[in-house]
Structure formats: C-alpha cells, structure tokens
MIMARLUM-146659 format. One record per residue (C-alpha): x, y, z. Coordinates in Angstrom, 3 decimals. Layout:
N
SITE       c1       c2       c3
SITE        X        Y        Z
...
# end
This chain:
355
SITE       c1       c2       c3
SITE  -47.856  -20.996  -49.782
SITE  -45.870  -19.862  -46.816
SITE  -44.633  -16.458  -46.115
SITE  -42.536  -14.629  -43.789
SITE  -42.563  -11.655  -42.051
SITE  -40.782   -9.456  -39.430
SITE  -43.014   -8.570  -35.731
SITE  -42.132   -6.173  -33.283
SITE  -42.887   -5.780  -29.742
SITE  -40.384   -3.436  -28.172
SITE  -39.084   -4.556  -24.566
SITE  -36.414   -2.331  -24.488
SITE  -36.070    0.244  -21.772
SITE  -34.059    3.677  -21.856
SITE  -31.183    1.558  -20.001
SITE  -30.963   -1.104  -22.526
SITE  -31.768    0.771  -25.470
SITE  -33.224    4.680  -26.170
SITE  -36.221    4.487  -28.309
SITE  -34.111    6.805  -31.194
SITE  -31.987    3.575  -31.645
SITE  -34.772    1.882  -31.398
SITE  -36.498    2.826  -34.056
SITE  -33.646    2.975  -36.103
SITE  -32.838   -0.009  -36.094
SITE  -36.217   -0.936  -36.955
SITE  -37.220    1.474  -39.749
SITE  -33.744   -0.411  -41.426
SITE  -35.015   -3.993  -40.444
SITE  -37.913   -3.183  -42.391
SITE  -36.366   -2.248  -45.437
SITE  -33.876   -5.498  -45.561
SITE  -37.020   -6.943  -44.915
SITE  -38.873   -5.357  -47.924
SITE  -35.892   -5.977  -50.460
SITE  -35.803   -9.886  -49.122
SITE  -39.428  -10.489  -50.688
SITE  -40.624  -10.623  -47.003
SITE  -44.651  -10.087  -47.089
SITE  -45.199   -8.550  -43.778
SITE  -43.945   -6.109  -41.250
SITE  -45.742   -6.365  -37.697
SITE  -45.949   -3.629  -35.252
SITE  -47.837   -4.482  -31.382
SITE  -49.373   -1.183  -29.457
SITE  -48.635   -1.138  -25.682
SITE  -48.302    1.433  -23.447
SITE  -46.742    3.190  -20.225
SITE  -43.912   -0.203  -19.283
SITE  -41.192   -1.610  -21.458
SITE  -43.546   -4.852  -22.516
SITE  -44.286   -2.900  -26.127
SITE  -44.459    0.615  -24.329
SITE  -42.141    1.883  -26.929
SITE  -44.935    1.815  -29.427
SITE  -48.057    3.507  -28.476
SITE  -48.731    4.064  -31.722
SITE  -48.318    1.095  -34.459
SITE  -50.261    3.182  -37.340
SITE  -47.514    6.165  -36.887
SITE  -44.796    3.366  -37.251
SITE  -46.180    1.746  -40.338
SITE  -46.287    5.001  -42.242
SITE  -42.845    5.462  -41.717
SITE  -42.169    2.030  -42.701
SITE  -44.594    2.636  -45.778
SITE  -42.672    5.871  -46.753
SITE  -39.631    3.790  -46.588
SITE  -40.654    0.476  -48.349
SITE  -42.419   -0.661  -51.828
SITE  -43.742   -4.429  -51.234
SITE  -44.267   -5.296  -47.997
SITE  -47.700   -5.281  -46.306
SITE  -48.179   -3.338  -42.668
SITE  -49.783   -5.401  -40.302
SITE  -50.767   -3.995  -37.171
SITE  -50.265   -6.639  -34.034
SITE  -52.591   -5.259  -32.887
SITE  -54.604   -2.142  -32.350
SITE  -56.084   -2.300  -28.839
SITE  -59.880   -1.644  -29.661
SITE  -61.002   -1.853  -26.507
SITE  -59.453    1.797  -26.351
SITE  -60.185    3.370  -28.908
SITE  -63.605    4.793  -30.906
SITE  -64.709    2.753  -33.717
SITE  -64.726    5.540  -36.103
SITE  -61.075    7.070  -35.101
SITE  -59.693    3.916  -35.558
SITE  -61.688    2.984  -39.157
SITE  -60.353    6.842  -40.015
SITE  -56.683    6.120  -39.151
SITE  -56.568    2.740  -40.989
SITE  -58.083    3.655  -43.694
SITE  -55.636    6.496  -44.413
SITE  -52.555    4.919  -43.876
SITE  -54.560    1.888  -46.090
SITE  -54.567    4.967  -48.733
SITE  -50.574    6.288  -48.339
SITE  -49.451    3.008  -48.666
SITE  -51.743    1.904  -51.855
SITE  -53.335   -0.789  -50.446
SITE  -50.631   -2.462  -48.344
SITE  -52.549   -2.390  -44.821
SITE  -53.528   -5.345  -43.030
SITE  -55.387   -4.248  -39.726
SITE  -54.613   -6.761  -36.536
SITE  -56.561   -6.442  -33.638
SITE  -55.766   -7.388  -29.913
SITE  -57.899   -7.154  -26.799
SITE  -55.269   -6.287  -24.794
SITE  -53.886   -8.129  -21.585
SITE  -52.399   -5.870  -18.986
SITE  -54.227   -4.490  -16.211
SITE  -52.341   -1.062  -16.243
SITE  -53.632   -0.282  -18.891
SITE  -57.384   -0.467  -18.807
SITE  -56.873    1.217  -15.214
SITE  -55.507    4.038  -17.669
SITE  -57.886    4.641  -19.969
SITE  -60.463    3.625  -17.117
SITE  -61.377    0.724  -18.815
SITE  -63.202   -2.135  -17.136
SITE  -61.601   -5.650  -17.981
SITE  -64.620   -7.396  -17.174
SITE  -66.132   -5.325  -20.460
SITE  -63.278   -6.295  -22.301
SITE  -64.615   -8.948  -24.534
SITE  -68.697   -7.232  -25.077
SITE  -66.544   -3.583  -25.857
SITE  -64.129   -5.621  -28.040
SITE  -66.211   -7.375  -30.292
SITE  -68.543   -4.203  -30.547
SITE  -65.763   -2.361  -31.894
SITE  -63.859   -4.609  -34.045
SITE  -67.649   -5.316  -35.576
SITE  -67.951   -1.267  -35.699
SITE  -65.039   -0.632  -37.693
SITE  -65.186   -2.942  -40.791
SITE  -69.273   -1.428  -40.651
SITE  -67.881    1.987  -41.065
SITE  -65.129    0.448  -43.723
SITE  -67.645   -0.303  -45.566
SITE  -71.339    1.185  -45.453
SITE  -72.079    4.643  -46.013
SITE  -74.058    6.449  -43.516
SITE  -72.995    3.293  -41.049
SITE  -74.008    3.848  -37.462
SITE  -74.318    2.187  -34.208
SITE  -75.862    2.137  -30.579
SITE  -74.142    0.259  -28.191
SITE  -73.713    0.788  -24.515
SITE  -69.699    2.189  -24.827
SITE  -70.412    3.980  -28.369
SITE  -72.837    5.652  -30.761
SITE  -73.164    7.547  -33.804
SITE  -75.283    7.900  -37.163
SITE  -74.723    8.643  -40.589
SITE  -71.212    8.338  -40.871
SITE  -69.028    8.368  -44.480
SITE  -66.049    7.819  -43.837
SITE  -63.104    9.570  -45.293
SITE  -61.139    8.399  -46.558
SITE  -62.229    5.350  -47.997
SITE  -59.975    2.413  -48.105
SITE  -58.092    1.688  -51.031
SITE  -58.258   -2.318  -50.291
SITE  -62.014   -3.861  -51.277
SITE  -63.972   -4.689  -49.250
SITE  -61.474   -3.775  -46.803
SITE  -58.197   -4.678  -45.314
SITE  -57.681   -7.842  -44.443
SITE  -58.904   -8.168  -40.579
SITE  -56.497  -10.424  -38.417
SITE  -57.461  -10.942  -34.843
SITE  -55.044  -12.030  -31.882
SITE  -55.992  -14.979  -29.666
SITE  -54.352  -16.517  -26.591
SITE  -56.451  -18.673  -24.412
SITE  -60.180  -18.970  -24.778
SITE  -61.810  -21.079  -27.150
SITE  -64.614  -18.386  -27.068
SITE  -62.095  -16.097  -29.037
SITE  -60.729  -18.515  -31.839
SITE  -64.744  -19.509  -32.851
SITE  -65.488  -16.193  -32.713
SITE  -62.416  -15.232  -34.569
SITE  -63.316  -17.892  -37.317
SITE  -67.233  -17.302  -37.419
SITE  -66.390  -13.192  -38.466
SITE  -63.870  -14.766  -41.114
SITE  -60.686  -12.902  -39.817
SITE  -57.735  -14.175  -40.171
SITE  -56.069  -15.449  -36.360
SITE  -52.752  -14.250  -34.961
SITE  -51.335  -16.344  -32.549
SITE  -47.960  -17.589  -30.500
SITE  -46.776  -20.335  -28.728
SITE  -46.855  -18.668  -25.434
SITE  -46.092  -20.277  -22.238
SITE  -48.286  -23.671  -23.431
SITE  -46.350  -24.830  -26.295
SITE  -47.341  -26.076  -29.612
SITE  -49.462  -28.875  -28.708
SITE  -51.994  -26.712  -26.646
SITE  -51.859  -24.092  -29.369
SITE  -52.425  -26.999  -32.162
SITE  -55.723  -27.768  -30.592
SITE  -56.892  -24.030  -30.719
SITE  -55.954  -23.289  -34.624
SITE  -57.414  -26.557  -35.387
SITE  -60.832  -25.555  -33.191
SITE  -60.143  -21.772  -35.562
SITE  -60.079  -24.010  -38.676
SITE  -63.237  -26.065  -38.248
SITE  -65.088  -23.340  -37.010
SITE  -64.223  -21.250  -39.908
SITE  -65.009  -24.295  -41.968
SITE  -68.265  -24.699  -41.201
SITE  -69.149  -20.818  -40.580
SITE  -67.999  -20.474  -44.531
SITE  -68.933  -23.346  -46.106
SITE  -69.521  -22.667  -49.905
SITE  -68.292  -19.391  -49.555
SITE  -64.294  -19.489  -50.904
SITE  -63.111  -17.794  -48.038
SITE  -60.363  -19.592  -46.083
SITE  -58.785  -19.616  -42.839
SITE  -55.682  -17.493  -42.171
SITE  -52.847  -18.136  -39.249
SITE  -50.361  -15.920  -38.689
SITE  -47.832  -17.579  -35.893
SITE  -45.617  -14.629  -34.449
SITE  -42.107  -16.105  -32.175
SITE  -38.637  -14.647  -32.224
SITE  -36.053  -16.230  -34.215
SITE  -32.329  -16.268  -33.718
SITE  -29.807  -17.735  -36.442
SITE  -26.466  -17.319  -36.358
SITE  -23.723  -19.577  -38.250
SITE  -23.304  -22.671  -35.661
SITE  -25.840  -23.941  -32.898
SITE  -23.867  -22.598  -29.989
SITE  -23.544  -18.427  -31.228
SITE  -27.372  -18.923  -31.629
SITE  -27.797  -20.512  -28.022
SITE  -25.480  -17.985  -26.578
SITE  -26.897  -14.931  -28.191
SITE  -30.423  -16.308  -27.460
SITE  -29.628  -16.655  -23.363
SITE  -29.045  -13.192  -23.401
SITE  -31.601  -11.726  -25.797
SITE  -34.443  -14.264  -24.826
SITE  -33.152  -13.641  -20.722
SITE  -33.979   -9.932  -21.109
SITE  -37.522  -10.718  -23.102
SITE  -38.446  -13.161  -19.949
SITE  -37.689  -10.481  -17.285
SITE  -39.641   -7.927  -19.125
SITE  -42.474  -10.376  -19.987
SITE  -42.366  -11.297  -16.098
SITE  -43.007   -7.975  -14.813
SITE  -45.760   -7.233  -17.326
SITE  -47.424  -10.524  -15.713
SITE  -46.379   -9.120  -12.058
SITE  -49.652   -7.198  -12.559
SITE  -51.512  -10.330  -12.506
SITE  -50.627  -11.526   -9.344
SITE  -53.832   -9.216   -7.276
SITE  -56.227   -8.946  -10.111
SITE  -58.548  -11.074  -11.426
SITE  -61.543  -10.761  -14.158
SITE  -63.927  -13.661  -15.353
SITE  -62.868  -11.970  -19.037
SITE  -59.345  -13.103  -18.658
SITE  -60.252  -16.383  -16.878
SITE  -56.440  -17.848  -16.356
SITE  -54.480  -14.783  -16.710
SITE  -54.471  -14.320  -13.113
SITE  -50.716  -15.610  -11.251
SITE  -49.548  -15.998  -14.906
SITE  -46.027  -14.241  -13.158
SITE  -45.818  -17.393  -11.508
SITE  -45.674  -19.853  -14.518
SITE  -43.144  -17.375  -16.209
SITE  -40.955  -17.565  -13.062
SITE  -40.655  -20.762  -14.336
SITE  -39.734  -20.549  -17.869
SITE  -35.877  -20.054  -19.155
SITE  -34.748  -19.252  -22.123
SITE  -33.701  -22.961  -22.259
SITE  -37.183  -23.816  -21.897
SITE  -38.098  -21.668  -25.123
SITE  -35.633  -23.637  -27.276
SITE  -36.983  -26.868  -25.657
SITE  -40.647  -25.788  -26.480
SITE  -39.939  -24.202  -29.638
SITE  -41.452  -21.232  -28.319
SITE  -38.208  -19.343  -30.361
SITE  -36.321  -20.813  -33.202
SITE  -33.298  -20.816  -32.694
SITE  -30.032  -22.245  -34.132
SITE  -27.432  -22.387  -37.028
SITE  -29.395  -22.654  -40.367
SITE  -29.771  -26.172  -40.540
SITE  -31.144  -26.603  -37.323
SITE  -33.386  -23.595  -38.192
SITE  -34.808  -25.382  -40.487
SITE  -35.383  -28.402  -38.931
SITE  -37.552  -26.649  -36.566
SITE  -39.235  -24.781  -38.871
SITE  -40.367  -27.616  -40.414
SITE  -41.654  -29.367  -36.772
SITE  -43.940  -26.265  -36.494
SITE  -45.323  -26.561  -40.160
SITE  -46.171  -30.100  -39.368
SITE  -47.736  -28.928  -36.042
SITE  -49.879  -25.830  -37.200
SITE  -49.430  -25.640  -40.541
SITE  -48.853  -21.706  -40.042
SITE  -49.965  -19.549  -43.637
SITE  -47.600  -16.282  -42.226
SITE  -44.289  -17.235  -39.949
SITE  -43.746  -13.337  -38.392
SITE  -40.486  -13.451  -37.249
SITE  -40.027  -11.413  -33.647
SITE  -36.728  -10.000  -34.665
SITE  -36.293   -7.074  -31.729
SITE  -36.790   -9.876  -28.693
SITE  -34.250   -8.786  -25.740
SITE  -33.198   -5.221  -27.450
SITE  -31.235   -6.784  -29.606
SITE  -29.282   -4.284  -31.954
SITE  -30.296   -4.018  -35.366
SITE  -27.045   -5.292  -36.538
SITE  -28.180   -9.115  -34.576
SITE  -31.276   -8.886  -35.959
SITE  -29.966   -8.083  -39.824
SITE  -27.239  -11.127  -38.884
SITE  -30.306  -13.445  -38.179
SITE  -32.331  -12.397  -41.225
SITE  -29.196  -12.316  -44.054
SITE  -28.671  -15.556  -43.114
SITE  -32.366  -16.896  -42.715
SITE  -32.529  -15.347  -46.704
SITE  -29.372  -17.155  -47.768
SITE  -29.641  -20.474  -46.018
SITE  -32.804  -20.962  -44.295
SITE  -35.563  -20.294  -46.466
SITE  -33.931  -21.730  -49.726
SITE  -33.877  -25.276  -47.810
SITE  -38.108  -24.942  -47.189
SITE  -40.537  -26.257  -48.856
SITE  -42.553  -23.520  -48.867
SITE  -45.462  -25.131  -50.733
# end
C-alpha cells in the first residue's frame, strides 16, 4: 500500500530565509504531518552552501521532530557515511532509534558535492570502496556483539554497542541512488530499501533503474520474504486551481534551480571515475526551468485534480511504495507548504487508489 511522507532539503540562505524560521516552520510541518497519518518525515545532511547546508545534522533534527510527534517514522535522507566512523554513526542511530521507540529509519547517501569531501579531506575517487565499507560496518555493529572490522579507512575490535536499537534486527536501511547501475544492484543485493528522484533524466530513465533495483533484489532474495522498497522523494505544490500552483511553483521551483545550479557549479573542473557523469552537470541544469519540471514531472504540481492525475502517471511508471513529498523546495514559508499539504489531505489523497 502506498504511503506518504514529507522530505527536506533546505536551500534557503540567510537572505531568503534565517535558519530560526527555518526550522520553525519545519518542526510544525512535521507535526501536521504526524496528525495527517503521514508515515514519514525525511531530513538530507549537507554542509557549508545553501544546497541542504542548513542541516548538518539530520539525527539532531529528527529528535526534535520525535519529541514533537507520536506516529510518524524519521527517515534520514541521508547520512553521508563516507564522513563519518562506522561506530559514531551506529551509536547516534541507535539512540535516537531508542528516544523515539522504534520510529527510526536510517537513509544513507554517498554524497555528491566536491566541497565537501575537500572538507573533511575526503578523496571522491574512495567514495564508493569507503561507502560501502561503512554502510556494511554499521548494521555489523547494529547487530553483533563484539563486531569489529579492518579496512583500509577504519578499524576496531570488540565493540557492544550502546545502546542497542530498539527496532529488530535493526532499522530499516534505505540507500540513495542517482546514476550508476553499480549502486541500485548493490543497493538490492544488501536488501535495503532504494531512495530515489527524478532528477534531471525524468521518469523513463529512472523507470529502468528501479526496475534493474527490483530484479536484482528479486533474484538476490529469492525464497527469502524480503521485498523491495522505493522511496521516490520530488516537491509537490497544490494549491486550489492549476494556475496559483504554476505561479507559486515558478517562484519556489526558480529559487530550488539556482541553488541546485551552483551546487553543480562545482562540477564544472572536477572530475572522478566514482562519479562518472557528474562532471558539467551545471551545464544540463542551465538548461532546465521550472517549466521543464512540470513537463517532466520532476514536481507535482497543480490544483488537486490535476495532482492526482499525475500522481497516478508516476504510480504507473515506478510503482513508488513511499511518495516523500519535498515540501521546503524554494524557501517556501511554512504557511505554502501547510496550504499544499491541507489540501493534498482533503482532496488529493482521498481520490487515490492507494492499494
């Protein structure tokens, strides 16, 4: 069955929006969210530039959402491993796992933006090996006493963690993919569920990846009664008529594009055989509009019944299990985003089919 959820991934800037309203808005997003039935709140880590750089720190965000909430599940979208230590961040999850009585699900994302491996002196083309080894290291030390590990960017022995996770075996594990087919079988072959978006390729390029997760997983699990998980992330916009949605999405989804083009800026002198196509991605998004989103999908937006409508285009097209709505895109105000969601609740969802 279908389920909804609200993702955040700050681009706001101290000009468009301090990070006091900010959160504010946020921390009461989430708790409209929690007393909709909404399953999930998502939270992205980024750091030092208004692409995410709001939220260094998705754990610290989801306990305040947790303090603030009874239902709905923390998701993080996700926790950079590639800089962090294994047992730091199996500590950290497993605590908040423990405040919030079981409500953590732990996203992980290799991260894309060169600034910040050159600040935790990070090599990108070690991104994928110290990824993997990580991710791999954490649900060990979720859930094997006296786990330990020898790799060449970590080691330790006879570790017990404490806390323990409340969640058995663990949390849930959701990984974040984007463009490598290498990542979605690998993804599927550990049994974690897949977070993805339409980015810049559209649904019909992203279609062939999930369905490449699926099979994978498939055959990796065959017998086994675990199943695949997708959880599609994309900002949505509703208002009461087509045009207030179009017009508040030109300026909201205008502001996302600029900040999204200046993370990519980055790209434009670098280049690593891990991130094999990330390099001139600035160029592409010079391209892209926020007219181009609608066209593409990449954003829902529209009065309800249009909503719906292309809702149901992307369920025929993925078949997502978790739609994570991206309800901050531009710096919208909270009061936007709430407009969006009260009316998503009254109008949009009831018209699914959510089976």
């Amino acid at each position: 069955m279908l389920s909804f959820g609200v993702s955040f991934l700050p681009d706001a800037t101290p000009t468009t929006m301090s990070a006091g309203d900010y959160f504010a808005g946020a921390l009461e997003v989430c708790e409209f969210a929690d007393r909709i039935g909404f399953g999930y709140v998502k939270m992205t880590e980024h750091y030092a530039h208004p692409y995410g750089g709001y939220c260094p720190s998705p754990l610290l965000f989801l306990s305040a959402v947790a303090a603030r909430t009874r239902n709905i599940r923390l998701m993080t979208g996700g926790i950079m491993a590639s800089f962090h230590h294994p047992v730091q961040i199996a500590a950290h999850t497993a605590m908040l796992d423990v405040m919030s009585g079981g409500r953590l699900d732990t996203g992980f994302a290799r991260a894309w933006l060169p600034h910040e491996f050159d600040l935790f002196q990070v090599s990108m083309d070690e991104s994928r090996a110290r990824f993997v080894e990580t991710v791999d290291a954490v649900v060990d030390l979720w859930t094997r006493p006296g786990a330990e590990a020898a790799t060449p960017f970590f080691g330790y022995s006879g570790v017990d963690l404490l806390p323990g996770c409340v969640q058995r075996p663990h949390p849930p594990v959701w990984v974040a993919a984007v463009l490598s087919p290498q990542s979605f079988e690998w993804i599927a072959r550990r049994g974690f569920g897949l977070l993805v978006t339409p980015g810049l390729r559209g649904f019909p390029a992203l279609a062939e990846m999930v369905a490449l997760y699926r099979s994978t997983f498939a055959e990796a699990h065959a017998g086994s009664g675990a199943r695949p998980r997708v959880a599609l992330s994309l900002p949505l916009i509703v208002a009461d008529s087509d045009a207030e949605a179009v017009s508040a999405s030109d300026e909201y989804l205008g502001r996302y594009l600029e900040v999204w083009k200046s993370a990519g800026e980055m790209w434009n002198s670098r280049t690593s055989a891990d991130y094999a196509g990330y390099t001139g991605v600035s160029w592409m998004l010079d391209n892209d509009s926020p007219a181009k989103m609608r066209e593409r999908t990449a954003a829902v937006v529209g009065g309800p019944d249009s909503a719906v409508e292309q809702i149901t285009r992307i369920r025929q097209t993925v078949d997502p299990d978790v739609l994570l709505w991206q309800i901050d895109t531009g710096a919208q105000p909270a009061s936007r985003a709430l407009t969006t969601l009260r009316l998503f609740a009254d109008k949009v969802q009831p018209a699914l089919s959510l089976t």
